[in-house]
TORBA-202126 format. One record per atom (N, C-alpha, C, CB): residue number from 1; y, x, z. Coordinates in steps of 0.001 Angstrom, whole numbers, plus 500000, padded with zeros to 6 digits. Each point is the difference from the previous one (the first is absolute). Glycine has a CB too. Layout:
BEGIN
+-----+--------+--------+--------+
!  nr !     yy !     xx !     zz !
+-----+--------+--------+--------+
! NUM !      Y !      X !      Z !
...
+-----+--------+--------+--------+
END
This chain:
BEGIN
+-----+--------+--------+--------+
!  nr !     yy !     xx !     zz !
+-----+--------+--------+--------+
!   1 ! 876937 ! 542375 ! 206855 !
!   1 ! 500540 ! 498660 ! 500030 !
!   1 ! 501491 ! 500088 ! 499729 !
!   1 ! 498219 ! 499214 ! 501626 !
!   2 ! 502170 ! 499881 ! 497802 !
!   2 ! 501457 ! 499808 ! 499477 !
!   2 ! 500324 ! 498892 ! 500987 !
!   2 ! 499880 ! 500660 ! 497278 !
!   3 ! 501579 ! 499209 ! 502655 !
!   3 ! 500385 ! 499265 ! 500622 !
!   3 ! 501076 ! 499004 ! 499401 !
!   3 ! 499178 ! 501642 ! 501514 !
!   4 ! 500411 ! 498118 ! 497319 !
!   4 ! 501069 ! 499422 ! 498913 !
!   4 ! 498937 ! 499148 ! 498773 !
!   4 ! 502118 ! 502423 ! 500385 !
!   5 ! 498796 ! 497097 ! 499183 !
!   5 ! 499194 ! 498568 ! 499350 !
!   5 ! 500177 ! 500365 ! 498225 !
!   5 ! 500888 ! 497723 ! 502342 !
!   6 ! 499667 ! 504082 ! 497388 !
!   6 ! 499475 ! 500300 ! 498445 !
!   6 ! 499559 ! 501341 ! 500497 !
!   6 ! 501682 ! 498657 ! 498018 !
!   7 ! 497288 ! 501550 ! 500470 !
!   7 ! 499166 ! 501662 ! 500170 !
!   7 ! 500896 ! 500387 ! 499007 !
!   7 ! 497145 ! 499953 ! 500571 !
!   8 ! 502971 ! 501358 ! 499385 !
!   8 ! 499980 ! 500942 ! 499182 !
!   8 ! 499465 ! 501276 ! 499707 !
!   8 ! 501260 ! 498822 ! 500265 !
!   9 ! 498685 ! 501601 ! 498524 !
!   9 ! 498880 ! 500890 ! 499550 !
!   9 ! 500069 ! 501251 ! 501112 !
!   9 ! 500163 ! 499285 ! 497179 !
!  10 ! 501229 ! 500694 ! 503393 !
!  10 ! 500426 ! 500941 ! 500994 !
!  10 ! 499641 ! 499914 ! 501043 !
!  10 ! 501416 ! 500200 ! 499133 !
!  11 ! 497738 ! 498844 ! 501325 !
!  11 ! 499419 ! 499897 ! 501280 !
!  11 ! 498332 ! 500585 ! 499624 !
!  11 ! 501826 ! 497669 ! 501010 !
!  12 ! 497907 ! 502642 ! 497957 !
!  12 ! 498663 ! 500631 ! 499523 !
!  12 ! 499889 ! 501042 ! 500357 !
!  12 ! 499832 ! 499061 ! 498407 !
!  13 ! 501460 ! 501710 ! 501581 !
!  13 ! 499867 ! 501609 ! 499961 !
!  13 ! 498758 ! 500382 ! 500935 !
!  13 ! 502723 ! 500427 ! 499671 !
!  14 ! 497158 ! 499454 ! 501404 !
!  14 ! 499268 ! 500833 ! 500826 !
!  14 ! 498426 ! 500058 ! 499559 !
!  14 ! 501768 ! 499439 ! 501888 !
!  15 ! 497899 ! 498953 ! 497894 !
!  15 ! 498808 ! 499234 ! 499627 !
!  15 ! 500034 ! 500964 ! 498801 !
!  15 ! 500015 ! 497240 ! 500981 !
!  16 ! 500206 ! 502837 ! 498140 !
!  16 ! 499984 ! 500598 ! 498783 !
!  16 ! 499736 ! 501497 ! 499977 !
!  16 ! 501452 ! 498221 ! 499424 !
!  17 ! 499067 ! 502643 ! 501194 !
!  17 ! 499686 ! 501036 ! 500624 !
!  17 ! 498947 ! 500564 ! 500594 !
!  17 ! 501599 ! 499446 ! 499972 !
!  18 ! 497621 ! 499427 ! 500912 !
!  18 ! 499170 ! 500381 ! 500705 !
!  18 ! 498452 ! 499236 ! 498978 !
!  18 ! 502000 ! 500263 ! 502688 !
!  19 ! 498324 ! 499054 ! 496521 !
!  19 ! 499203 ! 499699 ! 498228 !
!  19 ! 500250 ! 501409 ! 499491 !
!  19 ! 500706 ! 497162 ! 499168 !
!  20 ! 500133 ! 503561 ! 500451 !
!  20 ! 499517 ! 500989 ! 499902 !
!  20 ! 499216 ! 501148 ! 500603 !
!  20 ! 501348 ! 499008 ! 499143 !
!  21 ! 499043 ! 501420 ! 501657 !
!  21 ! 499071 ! 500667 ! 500710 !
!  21 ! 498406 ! 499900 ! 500832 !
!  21 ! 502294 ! 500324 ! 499796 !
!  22 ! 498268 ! 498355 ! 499763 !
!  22 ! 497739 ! 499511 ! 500537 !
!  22 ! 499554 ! 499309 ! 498537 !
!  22 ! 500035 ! 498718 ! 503342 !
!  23 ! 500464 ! 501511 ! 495642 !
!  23 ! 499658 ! 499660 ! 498573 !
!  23 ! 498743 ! 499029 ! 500230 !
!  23 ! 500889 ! 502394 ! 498779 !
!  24 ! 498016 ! 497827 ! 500275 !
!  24 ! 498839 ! 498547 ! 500137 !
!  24 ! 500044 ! 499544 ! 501116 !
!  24 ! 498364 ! 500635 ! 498704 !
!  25 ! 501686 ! 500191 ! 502863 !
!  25 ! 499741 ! 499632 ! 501179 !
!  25 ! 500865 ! 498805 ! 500534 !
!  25 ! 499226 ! 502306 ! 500213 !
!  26 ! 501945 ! 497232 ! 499056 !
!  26 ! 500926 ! 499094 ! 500545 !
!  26 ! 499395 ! 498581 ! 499760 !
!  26 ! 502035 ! 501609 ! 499594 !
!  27 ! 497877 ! 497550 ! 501360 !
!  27 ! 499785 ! 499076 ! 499634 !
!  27 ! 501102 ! 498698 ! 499418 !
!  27 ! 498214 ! 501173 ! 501445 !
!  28 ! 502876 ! 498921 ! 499188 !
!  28 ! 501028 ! 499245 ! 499724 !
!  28 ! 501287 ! 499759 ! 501054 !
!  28 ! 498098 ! 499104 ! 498641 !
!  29 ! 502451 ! 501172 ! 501147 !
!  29 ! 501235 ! 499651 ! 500320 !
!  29 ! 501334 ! 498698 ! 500013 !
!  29 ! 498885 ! 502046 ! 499496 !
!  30 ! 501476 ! 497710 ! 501961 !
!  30 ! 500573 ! 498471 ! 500199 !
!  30 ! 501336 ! 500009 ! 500849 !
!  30 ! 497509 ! 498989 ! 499999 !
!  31 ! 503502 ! 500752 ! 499718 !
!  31 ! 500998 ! 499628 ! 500378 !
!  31 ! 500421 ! 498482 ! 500481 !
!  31 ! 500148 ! 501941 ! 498683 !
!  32 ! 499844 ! 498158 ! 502214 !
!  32 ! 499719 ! 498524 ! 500988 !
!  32 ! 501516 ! 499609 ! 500226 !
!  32 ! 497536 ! 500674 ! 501581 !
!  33 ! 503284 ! 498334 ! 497603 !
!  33 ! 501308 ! 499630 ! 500173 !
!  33 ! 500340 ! 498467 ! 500394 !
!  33 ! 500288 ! 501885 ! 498397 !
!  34 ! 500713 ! 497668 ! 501752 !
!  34 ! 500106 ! 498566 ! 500360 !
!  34 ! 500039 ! 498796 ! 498541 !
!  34 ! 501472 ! 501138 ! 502411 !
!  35 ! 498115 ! 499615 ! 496783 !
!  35 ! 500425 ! 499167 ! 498682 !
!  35 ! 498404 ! 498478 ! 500087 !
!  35 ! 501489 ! 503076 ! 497968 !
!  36 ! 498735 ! 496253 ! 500983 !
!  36 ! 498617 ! 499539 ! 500058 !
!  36 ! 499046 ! 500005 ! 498713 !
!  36 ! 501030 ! 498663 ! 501756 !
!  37 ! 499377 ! 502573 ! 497104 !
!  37 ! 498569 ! 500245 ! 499134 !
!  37 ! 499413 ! 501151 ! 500060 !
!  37 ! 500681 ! 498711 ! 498538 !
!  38 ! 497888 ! 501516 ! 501221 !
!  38 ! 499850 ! 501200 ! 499880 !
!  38 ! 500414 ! 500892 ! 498986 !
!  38 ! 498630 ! 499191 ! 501128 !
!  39 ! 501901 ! 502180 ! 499117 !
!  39 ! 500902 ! 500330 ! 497933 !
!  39 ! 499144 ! 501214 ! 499525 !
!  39 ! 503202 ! 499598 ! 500359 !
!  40 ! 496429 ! 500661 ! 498903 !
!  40 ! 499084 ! 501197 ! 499286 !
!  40 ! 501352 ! 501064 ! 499965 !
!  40 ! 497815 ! 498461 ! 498138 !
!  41 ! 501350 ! 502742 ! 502358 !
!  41 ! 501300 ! 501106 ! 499711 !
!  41 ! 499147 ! 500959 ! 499182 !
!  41 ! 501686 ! 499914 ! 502370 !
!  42 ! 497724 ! 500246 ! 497036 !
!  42 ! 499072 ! 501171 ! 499576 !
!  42 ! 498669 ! 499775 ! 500222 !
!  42 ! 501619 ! 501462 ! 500447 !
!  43 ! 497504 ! 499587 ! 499238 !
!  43 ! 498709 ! 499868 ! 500153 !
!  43 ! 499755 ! 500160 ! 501572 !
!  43 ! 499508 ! 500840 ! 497525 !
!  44 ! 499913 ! 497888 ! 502740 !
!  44 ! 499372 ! 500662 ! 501630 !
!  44 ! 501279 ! 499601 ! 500661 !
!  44 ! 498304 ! 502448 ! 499561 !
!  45 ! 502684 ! 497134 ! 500269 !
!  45 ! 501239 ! 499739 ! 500808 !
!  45 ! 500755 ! 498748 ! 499897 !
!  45 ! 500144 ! 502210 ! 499828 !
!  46 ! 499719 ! 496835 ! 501877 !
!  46 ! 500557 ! 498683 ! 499649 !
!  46 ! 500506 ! 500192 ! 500835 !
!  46 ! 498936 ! 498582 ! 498964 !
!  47 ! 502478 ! 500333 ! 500945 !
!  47 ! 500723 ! 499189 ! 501801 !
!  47 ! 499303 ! 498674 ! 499705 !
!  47 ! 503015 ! 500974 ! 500589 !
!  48 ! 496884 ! 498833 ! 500731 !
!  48 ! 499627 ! 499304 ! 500798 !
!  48 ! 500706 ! 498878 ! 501432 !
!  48 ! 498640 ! 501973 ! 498778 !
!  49 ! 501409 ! 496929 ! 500853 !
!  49 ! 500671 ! 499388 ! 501105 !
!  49 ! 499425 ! 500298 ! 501299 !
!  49 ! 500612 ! 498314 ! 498537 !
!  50 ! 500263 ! 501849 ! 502712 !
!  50 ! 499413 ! 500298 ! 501168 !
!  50 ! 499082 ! 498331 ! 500341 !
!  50 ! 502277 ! 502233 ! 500869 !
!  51 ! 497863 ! 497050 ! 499083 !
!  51 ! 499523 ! 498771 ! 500206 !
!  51 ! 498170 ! 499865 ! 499200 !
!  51 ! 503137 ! 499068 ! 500078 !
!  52 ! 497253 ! 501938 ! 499323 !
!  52 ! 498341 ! 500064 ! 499174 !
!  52 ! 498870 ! 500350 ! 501079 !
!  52 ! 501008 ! 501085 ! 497571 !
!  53 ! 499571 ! 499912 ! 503290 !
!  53 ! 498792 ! 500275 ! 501107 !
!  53 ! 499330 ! 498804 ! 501037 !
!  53 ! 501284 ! 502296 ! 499980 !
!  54 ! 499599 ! 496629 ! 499660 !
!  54 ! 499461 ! 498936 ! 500732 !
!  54 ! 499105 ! 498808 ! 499374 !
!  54 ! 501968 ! 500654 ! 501199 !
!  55 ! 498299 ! 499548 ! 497386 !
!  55 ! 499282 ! 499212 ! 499017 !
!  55 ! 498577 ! 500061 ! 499756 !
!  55 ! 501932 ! 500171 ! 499140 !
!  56 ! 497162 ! 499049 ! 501080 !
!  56 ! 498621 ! 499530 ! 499890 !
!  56 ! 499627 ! 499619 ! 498867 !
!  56 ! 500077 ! 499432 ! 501888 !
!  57 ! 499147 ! 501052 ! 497249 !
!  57 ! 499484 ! 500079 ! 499325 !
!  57 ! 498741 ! 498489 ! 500127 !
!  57 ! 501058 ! 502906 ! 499934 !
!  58 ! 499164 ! 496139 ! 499334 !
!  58 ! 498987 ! 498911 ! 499755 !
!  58 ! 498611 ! 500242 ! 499712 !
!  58 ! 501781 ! 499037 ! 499280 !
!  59 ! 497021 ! 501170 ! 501565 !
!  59 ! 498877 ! 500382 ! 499568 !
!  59 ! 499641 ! 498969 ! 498680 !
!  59 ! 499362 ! 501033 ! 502543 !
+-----+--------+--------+--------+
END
């Protein structure tokens, strides 16, 4: 979790890292910040507003 309202590719590092080393096995990777879109960083890698974990999905 971030604690700031922009991502950068530099907040990937670790996530990215650990995509490598569990190669197919990764499922995806998320950086949870205060901003409000979700942003594509790569394959398998988004931020994410923290406010998303509360969001309901409309059956």
């Amino acid at each position: 979790m971030k604690a700031a309202s922009t991502v950068r590719a530099d907040d990937f590092r670790g996530l990215r890292r650990l995509s490598d080393r569990l190669g197919e096995d990764f499922i995806a990777g998320i950086v949870l910040y205060t901003g409000t879109s979700t942003l594509p960083f790569g394959p398998k890698l988004r931020a994410m507003p923290v406010s998303s974990l509360w969001q309901v999905a409309a059956p």
